[in-house]
C-alpha positions in Angstrom: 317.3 29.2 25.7 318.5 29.1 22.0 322.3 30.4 21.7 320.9 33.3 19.7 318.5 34.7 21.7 321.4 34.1 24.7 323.8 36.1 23.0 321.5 38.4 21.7 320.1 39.2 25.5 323.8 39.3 26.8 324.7 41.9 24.4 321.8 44.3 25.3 322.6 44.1 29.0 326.2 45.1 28.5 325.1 47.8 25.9 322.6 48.9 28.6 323.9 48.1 31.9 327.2 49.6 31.2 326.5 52.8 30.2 324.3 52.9 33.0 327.1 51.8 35.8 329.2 54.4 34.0 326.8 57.3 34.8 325.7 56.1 38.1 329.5 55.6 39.4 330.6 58.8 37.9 327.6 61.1 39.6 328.3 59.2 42.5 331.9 60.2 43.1 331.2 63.6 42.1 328.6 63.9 44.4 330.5 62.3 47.3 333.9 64.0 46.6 333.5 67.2 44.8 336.6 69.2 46.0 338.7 66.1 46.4 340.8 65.4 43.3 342.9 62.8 44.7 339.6 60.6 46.3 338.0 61.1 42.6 340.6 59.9 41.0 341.1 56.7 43.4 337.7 56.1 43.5 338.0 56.2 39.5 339.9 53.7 39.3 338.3 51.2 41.6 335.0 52.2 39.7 337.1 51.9 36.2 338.3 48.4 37.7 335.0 46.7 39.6 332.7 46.7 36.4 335.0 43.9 35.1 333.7 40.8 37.1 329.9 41.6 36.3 330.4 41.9 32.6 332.9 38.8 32.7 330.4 37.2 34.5 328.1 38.4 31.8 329.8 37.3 28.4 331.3 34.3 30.2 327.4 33.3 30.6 326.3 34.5 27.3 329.4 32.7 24.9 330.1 29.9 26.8 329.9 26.6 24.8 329.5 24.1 27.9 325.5 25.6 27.5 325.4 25.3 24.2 326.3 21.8 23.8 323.7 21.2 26.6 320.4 22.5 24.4 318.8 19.7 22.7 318.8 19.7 19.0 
């Protein structure tokens, strides 16, 4: 795949996907624990602290240079 067209794809799943882990985690807690400040806020924080490794995963795929320099010119 041309580098464009990589980064350009890896940019619209974060701008998508995110948003969407966002709402899905935070109805989610508030569903689960709806009087419970203290479980909200731990589960938060593990939420706030888990979407991380797919977007590293994400941009580490999308900007790397080792693929780059692999596409024939």
């Amino acid at each position: 795949m041309r580098p464009s067209l990589k980064k350009l794809f890896g940019i619209v799943i974060l701008m998508i996907g995110l948003p969407v882990y966002a709402l899905l985690a935070s109805r989610l807690i508030e569903a689960i624990f709806a009087d419970q400040i203290v479980m909200q806020l731990i589960c938060y924080l593990i939420a706030g602290i888990v979407w991380i490794f797919p977007a590293y995963w994400v941009l580490n795929r999308t900007f790397s240079h080792k693929a780059d320099q692999d596409q024939p010119r």
